[in-house]
N, C-alpha and C positions, 0 to 999 in steps of 0.2 A: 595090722589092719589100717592104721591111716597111711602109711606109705603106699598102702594100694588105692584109698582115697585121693590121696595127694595125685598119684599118676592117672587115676582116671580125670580130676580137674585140670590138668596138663593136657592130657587129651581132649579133653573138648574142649579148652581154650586153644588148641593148637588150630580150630577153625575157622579163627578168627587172626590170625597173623597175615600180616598185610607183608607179603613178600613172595618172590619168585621161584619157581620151582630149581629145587635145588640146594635153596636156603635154610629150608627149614629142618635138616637133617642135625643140625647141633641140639634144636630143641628134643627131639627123638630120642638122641643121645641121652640128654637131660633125664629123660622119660625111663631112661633103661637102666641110668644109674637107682634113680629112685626103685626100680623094679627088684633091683638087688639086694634089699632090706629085706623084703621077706621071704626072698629066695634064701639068704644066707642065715638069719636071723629066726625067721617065723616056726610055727609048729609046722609038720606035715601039709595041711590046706594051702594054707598061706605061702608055703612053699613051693606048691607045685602051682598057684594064681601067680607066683612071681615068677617063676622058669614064662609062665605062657604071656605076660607082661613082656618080660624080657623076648621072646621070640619075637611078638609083638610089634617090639619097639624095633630089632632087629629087622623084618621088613618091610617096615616103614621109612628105615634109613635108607635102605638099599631101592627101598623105591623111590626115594625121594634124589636119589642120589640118578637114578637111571633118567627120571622127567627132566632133570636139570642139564645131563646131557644132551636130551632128545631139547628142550629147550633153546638149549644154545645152537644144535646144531640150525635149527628153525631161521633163528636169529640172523646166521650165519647165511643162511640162503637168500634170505629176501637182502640181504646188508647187499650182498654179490648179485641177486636180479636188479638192483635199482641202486647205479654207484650215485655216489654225490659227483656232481658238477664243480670243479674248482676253477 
């Protein structure tokens, strides 16, 4: 039970991280290991709250991982619409 505490205050502290899309995919991580205490460990409940934790955390990552793409590519366009002047 408290590692599913612990991963839901990981979660809503995750919205408050001051950082780029993209970055915040270790935290997630973070979030999925913790998930796997009461997946492996817990009774039945707590078990099956940790598999959906763990999914969870899973596309979170993968989303977090696709904006950081889409992110950069962003980056990447205006860098190339507006070169610097040397």
């Amino acid at each position: 039970m408290i590692s599913l505490i612990v991963y839901a205050v990981l979660y809503v502290s995750s919205a408050f991280l001051l950082s780029v899309p993209g970055d915040y995919w270790p935290w997630f991580l973070v979030m999925g290991f913790v998930a796997l205490v009461p997946l492996i460990l817990g009774p039945l409940k707590y078990s099956l709250l940790g598999a959906l934790a763990l999914t969870f955390s899973s596309i979170l990552i993968l989303a977090d991982l696709n904006a950081g793409r889409h992110h950069q590519e962003q980056l990447h366009r205006i860098m190339n619409a507006h070169p610097h002047k040397s």
